[in-house]
C-alpha positions, 0 to 999 in steps of 0.5 A, spaced: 509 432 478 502 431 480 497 437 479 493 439 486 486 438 486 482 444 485 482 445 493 489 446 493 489 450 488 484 455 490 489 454 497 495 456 494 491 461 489 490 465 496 496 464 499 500 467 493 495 474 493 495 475 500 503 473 500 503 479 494 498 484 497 503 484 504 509 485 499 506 490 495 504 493 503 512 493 505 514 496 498 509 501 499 512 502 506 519 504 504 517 508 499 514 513 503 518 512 509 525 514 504 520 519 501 518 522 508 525 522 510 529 525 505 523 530 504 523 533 512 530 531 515 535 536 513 540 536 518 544 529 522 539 527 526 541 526 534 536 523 539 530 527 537 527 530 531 527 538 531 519 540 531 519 542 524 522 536 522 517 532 526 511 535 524 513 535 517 514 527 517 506 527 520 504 530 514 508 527 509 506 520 512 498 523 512 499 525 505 501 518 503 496 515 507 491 519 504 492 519 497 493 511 497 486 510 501 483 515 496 487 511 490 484 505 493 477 507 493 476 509 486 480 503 484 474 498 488 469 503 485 470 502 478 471 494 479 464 494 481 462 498 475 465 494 471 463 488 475 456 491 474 456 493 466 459 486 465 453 483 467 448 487 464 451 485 457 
């Protein structure tokens, strides 16, 4: 098999981490969605959810919604400081 040119290779290198970043996305999305649900639905649900039901599953999904942002800016802030201790070295 021929290697790709260093072009190619940054291409693919691209393709394969957004590939990954919108699994890990959709993974995430499940997670909460099982967690949520087996959180706040307690009854068989009909055609409507109950007003408890509804403003459990707000919350819950605002909690994660949260707690992700926030794990997402603490890990970009210390990839810049190790990005900046890196250089000064």
């Amino acid at each position: 098999m021929e290697k790709f040119d260093e072009a190619t290779q940054k291409e693919l290198a691209s393709f394969l981490e957004k590939e990954q970043a919108q699994a890990k996305l959709h993974s995430s999305i499940h997670h909460f969605t099982t967690l949520c649900w087996d959180k706040c639905i307690t009854g068989t649900p009909s055609t409507r959810f109950s007003r408890g039901e509804e403003s459990c599953l707000a919350n819950c999904v605002e909690r994660f919604l949260d707690t992700s942002l926030f794990m997402v800016k603490r890990i970009e802030l210390q990839r810049e400081q190790a990005q900046f201790s890196g250089v000064g070295a």
